[in-house]
ZAZANU-543358 format. One line per field, with one value per residue (C-alpha): y, z negated, x negated; residue in one letter. Coordinates in Angstrom, 3 decimals, padded with zeros to 6 digits. Layout:
% residues N
yy Y, ... $
zz Z, ... $
xx X, ... $
aa a, ... $
//
This chain:
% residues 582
yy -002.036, -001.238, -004.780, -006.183, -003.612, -004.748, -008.418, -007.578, -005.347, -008.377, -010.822, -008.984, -010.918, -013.956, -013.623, -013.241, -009.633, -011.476, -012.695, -009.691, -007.622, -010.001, -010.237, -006.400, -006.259, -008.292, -006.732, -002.910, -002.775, -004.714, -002.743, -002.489, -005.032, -007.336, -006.781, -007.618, -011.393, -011.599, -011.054, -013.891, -016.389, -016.058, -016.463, -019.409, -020.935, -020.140, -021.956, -025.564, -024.878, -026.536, -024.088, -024.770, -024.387, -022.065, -019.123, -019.112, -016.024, -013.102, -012.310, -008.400, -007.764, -009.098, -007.393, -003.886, -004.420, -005.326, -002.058, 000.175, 002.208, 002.743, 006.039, 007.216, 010.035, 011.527, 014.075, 016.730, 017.712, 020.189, 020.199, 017.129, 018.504, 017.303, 013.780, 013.835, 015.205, 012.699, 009.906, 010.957, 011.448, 008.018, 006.541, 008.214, 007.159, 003.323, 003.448, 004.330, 001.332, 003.282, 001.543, 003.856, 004.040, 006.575, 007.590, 010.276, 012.224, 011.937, 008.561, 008.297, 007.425, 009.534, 006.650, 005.381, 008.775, 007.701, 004.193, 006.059, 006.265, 008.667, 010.981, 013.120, 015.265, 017.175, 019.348, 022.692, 025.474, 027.018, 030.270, 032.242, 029.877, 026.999, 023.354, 020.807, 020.261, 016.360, 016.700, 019.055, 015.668, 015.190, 018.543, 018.936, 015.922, 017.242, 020.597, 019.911, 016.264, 015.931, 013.115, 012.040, 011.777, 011.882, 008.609, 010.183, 012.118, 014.284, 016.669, 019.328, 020.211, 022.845, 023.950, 027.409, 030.229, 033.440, 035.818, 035.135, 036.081, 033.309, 031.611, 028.177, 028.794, 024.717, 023.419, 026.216, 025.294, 021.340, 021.463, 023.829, 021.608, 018.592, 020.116, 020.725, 017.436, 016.176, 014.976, 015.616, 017.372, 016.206, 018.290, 022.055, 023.206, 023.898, 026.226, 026.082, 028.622, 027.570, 026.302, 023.854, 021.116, 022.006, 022.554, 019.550, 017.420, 019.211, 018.406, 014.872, 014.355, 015.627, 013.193, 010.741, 011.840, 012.017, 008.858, 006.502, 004.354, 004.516, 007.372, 006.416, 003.059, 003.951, 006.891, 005.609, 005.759, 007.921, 010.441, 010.823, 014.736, 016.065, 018.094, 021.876, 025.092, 026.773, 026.504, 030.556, 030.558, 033.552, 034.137, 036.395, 037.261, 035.867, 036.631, 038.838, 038.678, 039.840, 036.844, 038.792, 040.535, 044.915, 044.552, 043.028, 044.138, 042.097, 041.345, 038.210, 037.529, 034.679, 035.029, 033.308, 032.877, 031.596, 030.312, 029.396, 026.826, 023.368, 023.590, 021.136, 020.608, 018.218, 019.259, 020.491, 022.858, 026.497, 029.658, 031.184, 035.020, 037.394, 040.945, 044.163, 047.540, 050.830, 052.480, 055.952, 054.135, 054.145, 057.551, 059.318, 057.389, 058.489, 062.117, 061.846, 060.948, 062.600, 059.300, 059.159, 056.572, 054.892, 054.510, 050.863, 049.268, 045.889, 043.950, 040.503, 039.204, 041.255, 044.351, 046.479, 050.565, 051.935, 052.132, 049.101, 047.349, 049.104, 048.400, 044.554, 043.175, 044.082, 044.314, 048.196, 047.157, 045.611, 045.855, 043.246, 044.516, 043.995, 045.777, 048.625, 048.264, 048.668, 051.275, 053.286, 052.307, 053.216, 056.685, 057.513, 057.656, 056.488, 053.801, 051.795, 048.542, 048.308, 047.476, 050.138, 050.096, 052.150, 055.018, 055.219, 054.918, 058.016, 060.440, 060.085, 059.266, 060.810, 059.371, 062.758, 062.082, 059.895, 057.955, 056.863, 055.769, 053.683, 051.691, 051.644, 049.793, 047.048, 045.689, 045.177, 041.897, 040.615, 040.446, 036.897, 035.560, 034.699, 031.148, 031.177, 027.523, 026.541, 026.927, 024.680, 021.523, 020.333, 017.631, 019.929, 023.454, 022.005, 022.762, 025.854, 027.656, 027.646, 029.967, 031.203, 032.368, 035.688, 037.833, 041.237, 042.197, 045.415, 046.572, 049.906, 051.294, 054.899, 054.881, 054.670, 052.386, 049.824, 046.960, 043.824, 044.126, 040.688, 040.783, 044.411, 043.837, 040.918, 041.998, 045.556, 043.678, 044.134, 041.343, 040.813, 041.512, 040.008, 038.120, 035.888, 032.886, 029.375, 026.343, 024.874, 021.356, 020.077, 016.667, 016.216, 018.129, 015.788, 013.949, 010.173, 007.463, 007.763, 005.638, 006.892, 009.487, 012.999, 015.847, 019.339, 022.142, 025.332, 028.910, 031.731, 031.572, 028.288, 026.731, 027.359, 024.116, 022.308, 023.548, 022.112, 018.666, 018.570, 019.668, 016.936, 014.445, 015.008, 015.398, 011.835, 010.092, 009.775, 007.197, 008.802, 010.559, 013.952, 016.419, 020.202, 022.198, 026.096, 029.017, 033.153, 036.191, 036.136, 033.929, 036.710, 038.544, 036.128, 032.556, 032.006, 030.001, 029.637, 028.561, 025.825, 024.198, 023.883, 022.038, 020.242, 018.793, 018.324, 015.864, 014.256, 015.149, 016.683, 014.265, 016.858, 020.543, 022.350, 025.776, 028.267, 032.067, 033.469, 036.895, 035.337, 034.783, 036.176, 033.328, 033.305, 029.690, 028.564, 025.230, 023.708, 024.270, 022.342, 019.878, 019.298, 018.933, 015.957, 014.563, 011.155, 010.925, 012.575, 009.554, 006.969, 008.300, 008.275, 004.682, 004.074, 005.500, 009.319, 011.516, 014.837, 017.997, 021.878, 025.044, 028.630, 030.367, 029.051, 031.154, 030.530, 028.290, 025.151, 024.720, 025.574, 022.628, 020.121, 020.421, 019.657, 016.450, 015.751, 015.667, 013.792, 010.621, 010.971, 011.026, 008.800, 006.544, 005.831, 006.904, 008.694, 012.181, 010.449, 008.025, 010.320, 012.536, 008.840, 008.281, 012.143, 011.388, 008.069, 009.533, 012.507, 010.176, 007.710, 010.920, 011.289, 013.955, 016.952, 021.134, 023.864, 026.903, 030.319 $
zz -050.605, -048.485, -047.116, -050.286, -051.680, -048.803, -049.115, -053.282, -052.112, -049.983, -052.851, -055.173, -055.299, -054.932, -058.515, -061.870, -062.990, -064.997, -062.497, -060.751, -063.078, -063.341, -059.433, -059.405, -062.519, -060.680, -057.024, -058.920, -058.913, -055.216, -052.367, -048.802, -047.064, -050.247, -050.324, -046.554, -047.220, -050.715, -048.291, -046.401, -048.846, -050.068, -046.594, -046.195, -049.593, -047.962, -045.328, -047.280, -048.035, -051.522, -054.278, -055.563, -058.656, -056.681, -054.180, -051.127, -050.562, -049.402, -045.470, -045.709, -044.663, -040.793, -040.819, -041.257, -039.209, -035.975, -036.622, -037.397, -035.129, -036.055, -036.267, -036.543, -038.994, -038.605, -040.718, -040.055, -043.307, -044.766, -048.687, -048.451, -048.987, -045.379, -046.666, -049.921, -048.304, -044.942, -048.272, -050.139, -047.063, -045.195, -049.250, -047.848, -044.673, -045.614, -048.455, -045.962, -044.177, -041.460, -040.678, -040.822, -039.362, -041.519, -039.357, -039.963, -037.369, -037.934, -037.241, -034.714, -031.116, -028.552, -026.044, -028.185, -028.106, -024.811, -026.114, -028.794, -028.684, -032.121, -033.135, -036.364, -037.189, -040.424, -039.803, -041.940, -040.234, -041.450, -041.467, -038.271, -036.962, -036.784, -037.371, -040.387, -039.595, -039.862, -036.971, -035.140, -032.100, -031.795, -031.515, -029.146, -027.370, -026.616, -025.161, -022.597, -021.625, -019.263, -021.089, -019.454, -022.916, -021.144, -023.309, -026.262, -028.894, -031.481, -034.069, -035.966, -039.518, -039.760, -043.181, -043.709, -045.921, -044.515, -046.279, -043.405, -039.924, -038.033, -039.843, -039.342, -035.888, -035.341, -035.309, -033.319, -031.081, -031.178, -030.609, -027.885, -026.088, -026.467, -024.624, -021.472, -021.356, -021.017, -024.705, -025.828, -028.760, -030.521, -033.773, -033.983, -034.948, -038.785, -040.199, -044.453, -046.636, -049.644, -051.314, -048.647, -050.883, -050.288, -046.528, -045.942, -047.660, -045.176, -042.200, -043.380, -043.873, -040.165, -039.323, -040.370, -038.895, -035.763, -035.461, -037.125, -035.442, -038.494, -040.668, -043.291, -044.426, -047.546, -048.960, -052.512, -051.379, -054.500, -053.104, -054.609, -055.028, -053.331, -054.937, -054.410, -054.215, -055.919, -059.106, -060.555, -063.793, -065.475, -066.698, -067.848, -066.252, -068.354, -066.707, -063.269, -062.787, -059.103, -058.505, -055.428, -056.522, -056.601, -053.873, -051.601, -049.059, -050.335, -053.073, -054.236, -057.504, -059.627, -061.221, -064.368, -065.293, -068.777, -068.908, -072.192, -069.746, -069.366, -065.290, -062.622, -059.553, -058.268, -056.892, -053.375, -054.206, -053.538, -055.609, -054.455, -055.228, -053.823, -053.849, -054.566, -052.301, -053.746, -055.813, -054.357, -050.397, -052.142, -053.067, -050.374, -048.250, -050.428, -050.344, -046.253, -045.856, -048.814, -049.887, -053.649, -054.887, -057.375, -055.185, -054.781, -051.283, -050.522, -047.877, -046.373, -049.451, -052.503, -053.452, -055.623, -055.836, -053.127, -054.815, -056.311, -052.543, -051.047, -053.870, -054.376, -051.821, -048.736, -046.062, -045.396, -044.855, -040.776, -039.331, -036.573, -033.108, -033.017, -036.236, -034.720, -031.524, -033.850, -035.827, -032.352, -031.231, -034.395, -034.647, -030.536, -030.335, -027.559, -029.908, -028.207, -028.482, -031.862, -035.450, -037.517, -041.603, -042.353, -043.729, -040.410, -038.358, -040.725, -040.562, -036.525, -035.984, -038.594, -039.149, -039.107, -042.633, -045.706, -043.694, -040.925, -043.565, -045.162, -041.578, -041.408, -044.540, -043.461, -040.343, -042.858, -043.280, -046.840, -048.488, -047.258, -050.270, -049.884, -050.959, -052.540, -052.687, -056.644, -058.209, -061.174, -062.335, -064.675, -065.918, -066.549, -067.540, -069.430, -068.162, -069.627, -067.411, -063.715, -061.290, -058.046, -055.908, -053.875, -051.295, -051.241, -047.525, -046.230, -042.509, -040.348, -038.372, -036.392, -038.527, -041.618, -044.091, -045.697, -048.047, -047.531, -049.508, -051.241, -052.216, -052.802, -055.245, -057.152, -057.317, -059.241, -061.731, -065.868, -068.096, -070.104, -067.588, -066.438, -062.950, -061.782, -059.058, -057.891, -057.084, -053.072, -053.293, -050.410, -049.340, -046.543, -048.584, -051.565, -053.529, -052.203, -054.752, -057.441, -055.921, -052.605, -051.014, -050.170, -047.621, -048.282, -045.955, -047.544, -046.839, -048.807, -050.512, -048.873, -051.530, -053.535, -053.677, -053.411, -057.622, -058.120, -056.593, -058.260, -061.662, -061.451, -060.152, -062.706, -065.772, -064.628, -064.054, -060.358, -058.859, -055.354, -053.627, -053.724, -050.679, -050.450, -047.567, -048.706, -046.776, -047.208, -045.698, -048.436, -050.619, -054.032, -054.007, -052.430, -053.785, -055.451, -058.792, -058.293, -061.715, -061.472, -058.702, -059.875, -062.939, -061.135, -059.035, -062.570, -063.902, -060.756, -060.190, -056.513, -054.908, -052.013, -052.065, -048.238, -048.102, -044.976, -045.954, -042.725, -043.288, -045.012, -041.546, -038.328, -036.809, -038.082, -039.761, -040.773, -041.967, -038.850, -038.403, -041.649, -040.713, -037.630, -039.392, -041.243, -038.773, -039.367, -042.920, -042.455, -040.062, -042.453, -044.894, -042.294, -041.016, -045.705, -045.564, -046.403, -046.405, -044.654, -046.164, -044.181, -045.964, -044.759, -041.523, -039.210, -036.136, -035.327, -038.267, -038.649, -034.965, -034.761, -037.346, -036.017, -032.353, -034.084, -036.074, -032.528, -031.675, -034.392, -034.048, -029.922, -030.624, -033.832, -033.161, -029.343, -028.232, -025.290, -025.988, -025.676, -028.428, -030.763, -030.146, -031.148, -034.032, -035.867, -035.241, -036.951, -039.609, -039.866, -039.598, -042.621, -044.818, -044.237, -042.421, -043.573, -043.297, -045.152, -043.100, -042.515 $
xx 051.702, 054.574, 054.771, 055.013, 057.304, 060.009, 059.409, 060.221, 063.500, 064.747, 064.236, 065.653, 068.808, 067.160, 064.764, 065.978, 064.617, 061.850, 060.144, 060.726, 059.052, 056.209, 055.974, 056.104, 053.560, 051.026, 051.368, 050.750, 046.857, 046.886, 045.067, 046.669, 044.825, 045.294, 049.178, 049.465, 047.702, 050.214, 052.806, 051.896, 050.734, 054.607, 055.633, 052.902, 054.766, 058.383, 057.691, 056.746, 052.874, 052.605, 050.935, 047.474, 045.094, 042.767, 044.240, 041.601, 039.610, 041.180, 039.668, 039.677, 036.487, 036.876, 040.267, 038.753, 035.487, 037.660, 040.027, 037.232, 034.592, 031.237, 029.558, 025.634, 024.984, 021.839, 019.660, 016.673, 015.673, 012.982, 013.319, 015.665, 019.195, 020.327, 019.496, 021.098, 024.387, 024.106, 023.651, 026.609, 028.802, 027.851, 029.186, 032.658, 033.083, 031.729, 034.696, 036.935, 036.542, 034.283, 030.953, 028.008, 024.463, 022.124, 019.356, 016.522, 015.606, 011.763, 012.186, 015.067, 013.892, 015.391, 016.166, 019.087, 020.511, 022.531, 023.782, 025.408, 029.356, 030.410, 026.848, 026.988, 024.463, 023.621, 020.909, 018.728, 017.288, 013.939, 012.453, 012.527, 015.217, 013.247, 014.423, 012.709, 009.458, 010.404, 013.204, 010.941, 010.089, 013.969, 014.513, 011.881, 012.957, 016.429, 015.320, 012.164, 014.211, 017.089, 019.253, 022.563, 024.679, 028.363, 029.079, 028.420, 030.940, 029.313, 030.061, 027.248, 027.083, 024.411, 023.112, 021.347, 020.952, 023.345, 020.378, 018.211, 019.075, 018.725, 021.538, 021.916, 020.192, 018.895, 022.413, 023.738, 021.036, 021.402, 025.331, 024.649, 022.270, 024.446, 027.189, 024.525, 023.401, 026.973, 028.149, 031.605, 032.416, 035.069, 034.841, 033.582, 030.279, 030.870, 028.026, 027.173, 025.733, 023.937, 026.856, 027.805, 029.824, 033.714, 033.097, 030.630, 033.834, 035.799, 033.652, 033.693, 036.880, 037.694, 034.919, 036.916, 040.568, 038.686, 037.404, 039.393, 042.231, 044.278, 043.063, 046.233, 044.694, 042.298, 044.077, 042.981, 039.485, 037.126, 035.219, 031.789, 030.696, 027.179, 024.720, 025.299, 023.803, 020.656, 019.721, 018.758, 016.277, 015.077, 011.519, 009.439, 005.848, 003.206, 000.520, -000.467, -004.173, -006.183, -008.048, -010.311, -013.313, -012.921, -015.199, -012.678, -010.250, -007.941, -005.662, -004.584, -002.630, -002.390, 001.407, 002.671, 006.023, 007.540, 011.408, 012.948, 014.767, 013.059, 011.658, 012.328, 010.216, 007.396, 003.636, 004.378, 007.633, 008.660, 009.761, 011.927, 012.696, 014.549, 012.836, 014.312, 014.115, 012.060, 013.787, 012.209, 012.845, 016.930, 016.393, 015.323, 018.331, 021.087, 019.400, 019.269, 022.775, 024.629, 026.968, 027.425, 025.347, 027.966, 030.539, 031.693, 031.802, 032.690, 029.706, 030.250, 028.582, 029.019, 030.694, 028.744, 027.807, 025.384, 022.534, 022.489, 023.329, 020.370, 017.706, 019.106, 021.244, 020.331, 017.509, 016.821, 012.705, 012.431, 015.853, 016.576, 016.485, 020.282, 020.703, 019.098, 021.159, 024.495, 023.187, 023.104, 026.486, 027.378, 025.692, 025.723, 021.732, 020.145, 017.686, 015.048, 014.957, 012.391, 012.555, 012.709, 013.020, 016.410, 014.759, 013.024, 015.836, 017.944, 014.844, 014.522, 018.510, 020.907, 024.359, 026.458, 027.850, 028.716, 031.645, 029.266, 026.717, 029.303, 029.807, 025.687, 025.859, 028.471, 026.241, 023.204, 022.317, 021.392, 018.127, 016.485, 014.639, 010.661, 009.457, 005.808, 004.310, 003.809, 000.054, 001.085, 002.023, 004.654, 002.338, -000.471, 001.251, 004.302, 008.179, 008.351, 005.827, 005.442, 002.612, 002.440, -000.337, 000.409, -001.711, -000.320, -000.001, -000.529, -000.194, 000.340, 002.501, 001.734, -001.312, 000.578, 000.124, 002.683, 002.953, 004.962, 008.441, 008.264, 004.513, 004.425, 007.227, 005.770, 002.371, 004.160, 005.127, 003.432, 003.418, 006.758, 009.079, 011.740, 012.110, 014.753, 013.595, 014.908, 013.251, 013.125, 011.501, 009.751, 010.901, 007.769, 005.374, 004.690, 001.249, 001.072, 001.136, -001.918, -004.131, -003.745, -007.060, -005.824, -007.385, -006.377, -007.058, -005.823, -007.460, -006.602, -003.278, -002.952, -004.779, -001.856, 000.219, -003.186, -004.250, -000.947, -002.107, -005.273, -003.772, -001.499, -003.636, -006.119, -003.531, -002.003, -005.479, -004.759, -007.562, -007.030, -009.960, -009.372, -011.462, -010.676, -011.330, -011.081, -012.004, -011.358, -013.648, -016.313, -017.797, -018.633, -015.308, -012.809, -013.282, -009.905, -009.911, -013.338, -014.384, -011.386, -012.663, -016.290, -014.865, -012.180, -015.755, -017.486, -015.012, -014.618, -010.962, -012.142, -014.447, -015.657, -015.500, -016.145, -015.978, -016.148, -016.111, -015.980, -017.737, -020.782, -022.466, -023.342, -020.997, -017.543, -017.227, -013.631, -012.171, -011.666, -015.357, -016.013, -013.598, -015.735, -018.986, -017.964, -015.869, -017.164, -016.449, -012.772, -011.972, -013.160, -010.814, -008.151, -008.282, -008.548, -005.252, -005.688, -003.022, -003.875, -002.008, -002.686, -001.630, -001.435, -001.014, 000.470, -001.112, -003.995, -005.216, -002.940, -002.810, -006.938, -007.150, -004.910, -006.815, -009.835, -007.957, -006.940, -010.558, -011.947, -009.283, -010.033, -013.820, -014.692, -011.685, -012.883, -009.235, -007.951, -006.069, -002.358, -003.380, -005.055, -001.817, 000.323, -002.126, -001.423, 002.117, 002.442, 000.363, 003.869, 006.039, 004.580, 004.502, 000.814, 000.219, 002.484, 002.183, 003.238, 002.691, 003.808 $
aa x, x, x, x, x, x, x, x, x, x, x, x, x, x, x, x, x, x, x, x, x, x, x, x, x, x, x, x, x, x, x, x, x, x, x, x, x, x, x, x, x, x, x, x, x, x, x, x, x, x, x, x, x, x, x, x, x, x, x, x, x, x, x, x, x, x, x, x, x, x, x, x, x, x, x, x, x, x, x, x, x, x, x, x, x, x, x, x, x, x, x, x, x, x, x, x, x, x, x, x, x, x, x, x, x, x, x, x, x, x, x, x, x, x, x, x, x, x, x, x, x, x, x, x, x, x, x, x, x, x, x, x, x, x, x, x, x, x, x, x, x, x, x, x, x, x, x, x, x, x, x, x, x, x, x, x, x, x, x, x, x, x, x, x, x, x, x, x, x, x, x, x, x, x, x, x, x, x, x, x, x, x, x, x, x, x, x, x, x, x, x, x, x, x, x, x, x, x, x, x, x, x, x, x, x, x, x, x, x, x, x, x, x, x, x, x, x, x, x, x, x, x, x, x, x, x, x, x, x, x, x, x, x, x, x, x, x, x, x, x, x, x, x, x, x, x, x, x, x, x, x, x, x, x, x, x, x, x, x, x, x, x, x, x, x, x, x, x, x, x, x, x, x, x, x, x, x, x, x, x, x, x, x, x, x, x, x, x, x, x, x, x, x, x, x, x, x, x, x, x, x, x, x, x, x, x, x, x, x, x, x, x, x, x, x, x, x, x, x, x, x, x, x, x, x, x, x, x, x, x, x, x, x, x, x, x, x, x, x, x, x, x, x, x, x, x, x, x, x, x, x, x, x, x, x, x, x, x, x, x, x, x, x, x, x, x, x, x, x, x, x, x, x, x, x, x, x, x, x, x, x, x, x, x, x, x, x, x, x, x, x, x, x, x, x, x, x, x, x, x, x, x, x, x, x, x, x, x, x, x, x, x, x, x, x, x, x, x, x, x, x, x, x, x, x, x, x, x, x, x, x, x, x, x, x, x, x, x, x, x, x, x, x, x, x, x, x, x, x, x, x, x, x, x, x, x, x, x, x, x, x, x, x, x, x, x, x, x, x, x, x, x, x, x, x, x, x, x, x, x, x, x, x, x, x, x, x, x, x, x, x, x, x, x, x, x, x, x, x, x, x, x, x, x, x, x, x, x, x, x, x, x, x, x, x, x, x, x, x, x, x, x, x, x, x, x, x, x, x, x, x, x, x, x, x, x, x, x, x, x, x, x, x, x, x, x, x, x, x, x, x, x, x, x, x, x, x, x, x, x, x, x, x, x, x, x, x, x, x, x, x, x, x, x, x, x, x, x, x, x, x, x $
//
C-alpha cells in the first residue's frame, strides 16, 4: 500500500477531496502486490493510455513465484500428528507467498535428498527412542548411507512426549546426522512436548524469516491454528475379568471402561494411561529418608507435595542408568552402572538426610504413560464404552519377584472405580476399505486391536475376508475370547481361524509356523490385495513372522530374496502391510 499511499500524497493538490476520498476508499481493501500494479495503471493512464470498460488481470502470481524460494517439508509420523502439523504449517508458508513441497517420509526417496536446496523436517519419536515406523527406511537410509548433502539447508522440528526418556530422541538423531553428512543448518533443532502448537508456530515462523528474500511482504497473511495436545477422559471400570484359565501361569485381563463423555477413536488406536506408584513403595521411601511427606516441591513438570510426586508423577520403578549415575554424584556412593527402582537404590545407598532427598527428587524423570491397543469398537460397543486387553507381567530380580508398574496397576483395579486415560490413534495401523481381505497375526495380548477389527467389520457388514492367526502357551487355559472367536467363525465374520498354542505339543508350534503351513493360500490373498496386520512382541515374534512372509513371497511368488524384500515393502508403503509391536 505504501506505493499507492505516496502516489495519493503527491496528488493531493491535484484532486478535489472527493475524488480523493473515493480514490482512498477504493485503494483501502487493496493487497501489496495489487497496490503496486494500481500504481501503475495510473501511471499507464498519466502517460496517454486511454481508460477502458474492462481493467486487465492483475499479474501477481508470476511476481511472487520469481521473488520467492521453494522449500520441502517433510513428515515421519506414527499416530499422524507430524502430518497434520507439516499440513497446517505448509497452509502458512504457501499464504506467505512461499512455495511448498509436502513430502512423507514413507514415501520420500532418499536420492532426491541431495538435489534439495531448503529441507524441513517435522518428525515423532516412539517408544524407546525410536522413529515412526512409516519413516523408519529414511531414517535408516540416512544412518548406514554416506550422502554428500553440502547443498542442502535444513532445519528439525522434533515432536515427543518429555514423560519418556528418550525425549524427542529421532530428531535429535536426524539433525545430528545431517550435520555429518555435510548439510547446513540454518535454524536450531527445536524440540516439542505434547503441547507443541505455540512453538511449532514459532519454528514456522523462523522458517519463514529464514528463507524468504523479503520476509515483510505478506504481513496480513491469516494464520490457520494446528491441532494440539492430548485429549484426558475419565471413566469408570466396568468390567475387569481374567480371561486365562486358574490353571495358567498367566494372567490376562479383559478391562472395560464407561465415560459419560461421547469417545473418539477408530479400530487400530491406543489408551493411553498413566500409572500411579504403590502407595506402600511411597511409604516405605518417605520412612527411609525422613522428608515430610506434605511438603510442596516444585519438579521440572509439576509442583505438588512429596507423596503425591512419588505415587503420581514420577518414575521411582526402573531408574535410567544415568539417573542412577546422578543419584551417586548426588549422594557420594560409588553406584554401578545398573538400574535400580528408587527404593532399591535408598535401602543399599542412603541419602544422609531430608535435604539430599529433596535434590534426589529433582533429577527424576516423570512417569511415561503406557499405551494398551483398543479391544473394542465404537461401531459395535457404542461411544460411551471403550476395552482394553492387558497381560499382567511379572519378572525377577535376585530371585525376587515383581510385577510390571502399568499392568500391575490396572489389573488392581475393582469395578466402579475411577481411571483417567487418553486416546493415541494410529495413523499406519488402520482396517482397509470394507471390501478389502485382511490377515491378522496377533498372539497373546496381540490379538487385542484385532477383536476391535472384527467387531467392527462385522457390526458394519464389511465384505472383506477376514483370517486370524492366534497363538498363546496352551490351548484349555489360555485361548483369549475364545467363545468370541468361535462365533465370530459361525456367522462368517472370520473366514479362517489358525491357532498355534505352543505348549500343547512336544514341538513348540507358533504363528509363524501356521503361517508357513498355508503358505500357498496366504500368497493368493496377497497378490488379491490383502492387507497383512502383526501384533505383539516385537522380539522374537514379529521379526520370526515377517522372515517367514519373506519366505512365502520368495517361494510361492518365484522371486529372488531382494524382490520379495521390494514386494513387503511396497505392501508398507501402500498401507498394507503395517505392525503394532512392543
Amino acid at each position: 500500500m505504501e506505493v499507492l499511499y505516496q502516489t495519493l500524497k503527491i496528488s493531493s493538490n491535484m484532486l478535489s477531496e472527493t475524488k480523493l476520498n473515493v480514490l482512498k476508499q477504493i485503494s483501502g481493501d487493496l493487497s501489496r502486490d495489487e497496490a503496486i500494479w494500481a500504481s501503475g495503471y495510473l501511471a499507464g493512464l498519466a502517460g496517454g493510455t486511454t481508460l477502458t470498460a474492462s481493467l486487465p488481470p492483475l499479474q501477481v502470481e508470476s511476481t511472487v513465484q520469481n521473488t520467492v524460494k521453494k522449500i520441502t517439508l517433510a513428515y515421519g509420523t506414527e499416530t499422524g500428528n507430524s502430518k497434520k502439523l507439516a499440513t497446517g504449517l505448509a497452509g502458512i508458508v504457501k499464504k506467505k507467498g512461499i512455495q511448498v513441497k509436502l513430502a512423507d517420509l514413507s514415501q520420500y526417496k532418499p536420492k532426491d535428498l541431495a538435489k534439495e536446496e531448503f529441507f524441513f523436517i517435522i518428525i515423532s519419536t516412539q517408544g524407546e527412542g525410536e522413529p515412526p515406523i512409516l519413516a523408519k527406511k529414511f531414517y535408516d537410509h540416512i544412518h548406514e548411507n554416506e550422502i554428500d548433502l553440502t547443498n542442502v539447508k535444513f532445519g528439525v522440528l522434533a515432536l515427543g512426549d518429555s514423560s519418556y526418556p528418550q525425549f524427542c530422541k529421532t530428531g535429535e538423531d536426524v539433525d545430528s546426522r545431517f550435520e555429518i553428512l555435510g548439510a547446513q543448518r540454518i535454524i536450531p533443532l527445536k524440540k516439542c512436548d505434547i503441547d507443541y502448537e505455540e512453538e511449532a508456530h514459532q519454528w514456522i515462523e523462523h522458517v519463514f524469516e529464514t528463507v524468504n528474500t523479503n520476509p515483510g511482504s505478506t504481513k496480513n497473511a491469516s494464520t490457520p491454528k494446528a491441532s494440539t495436545g492430548r485429549k484426558k477422559y475419565q471413566g469408570k471400570i466396568s468390567t475387569i475379568i481374567n480371561l486365562n484359565d486358574i490353571t495358567s501361569e498367566k494372567e490376562t485381563y479383559h478391562i472395560e471402561i464407561e465415560t459419560e463423555e461421547a469417545l473418539v477413536y477408530q479400530p487400530g488406536a491406543a489408551l493411553g494411561v498413566i500409572p500411579f506408584n504403590s502407595r506402600s513403595v511411597v511409604e516405605e521411601i518417605i520412612a527411609l529418608t525422613g522428608i515430610d511427606p506434605g511438603k510442596q516441591i516444585e519438579t521440572a513438570k509439576v509442583t505438588d507435595t512429596v507423596e503425591k510426586l512419588l505415587h503420581k508423577h514420577l518414575n521411582i520403578s526402573y531408574l535410567l542408568k544415568t539417573v542412577v549415575a546422578q543419584y551417586a554424584k548426588i549422594t557420594g556412593h560409588s553406584i554401578p552402572e545398573v538400574r535400580l527402582s528408587l527404593l532399591d537404590l535408598l535401602r543399599i545407598y542412603p541419602v544422609k538426610n531430608e535435604e539430599e532427598f529433596g535434590e534426589v527428587i529433582q533429577i527424576l524423570t516423570g512417569q511415561a504413560p503406557r499405551l494398551y491397543s483398543i479391544s473394542s469398537s465404537l461401531e459395535a460397543h457404542g461411544e460411551s464404552e471403550i476395552h482394553i486387553t492387558v497381560a499382567k507381567s511379572e519378572f525377577f530380580i535376585d530371585h525376587q519377584k515383581h510385577n510390571g508398574l502399568c499392568s500391575g496397576f490396572l489389573s488392581e483395579f475393582t469395578e466402579g472405580e475411577d481411571i483417567e486415560f487418553y486416546i493415541q490413534n494410529a495413523g499406519h495401523f488402520k482396517l482397509p476399505e470394507q471390501d478389502k481381505d485382511i490377515i491378522m497375526i496377533g498372539p497373546g495380548t496381540g490379538i487385542a486391536p484385532f477383536r476391535s477389527f472384527l467387531w467392527e467389520r462385522d457390526a458394519l457388514g464389511a465384505e472383506g475376508r477376514n483370517w486370524l492367526f492366534f497363538g498363546d502357551r496352551n490351548f484349555v487355559s489360555d485361548f483369549l475370547y475364545q467363545s468370541e472367536l468361535q462365533d465370530f467363525l459361525k456367522t462368517g465374520s472370520l473366514t479362517h481361524l489358525d491357532l498355534a498354542f505352543s505348549r500343547d505339543t512336544a514341538e513348540k508350534i507358533y504363528v509363524q509356523h501356521k503361517l508357513e503351513q498355508s503358505a500357498q493360500e496366504v500368497f493368493y490373498w496377497l497378490e488379491g490385495g490383502a492387507s497383512v496386520y502383526i501384533c505383539g512382541a516385537k522380539e522374537p515374534m514379529s521379526r520370526d513372522v515377517e522372515e517367514t512372509l519373506l519366505h512365502i513371497i520368495q517361494n510361492q511368488g518365484k522371486r529372488s530374496r531382494e524382490e520379495a524384500i521390494h514386494y513387503l515393502e511396497d505392501m508398507e508403503l501402500n498401507g498394507r502391510y503395517a505392525k503394532d509391536v512392543y
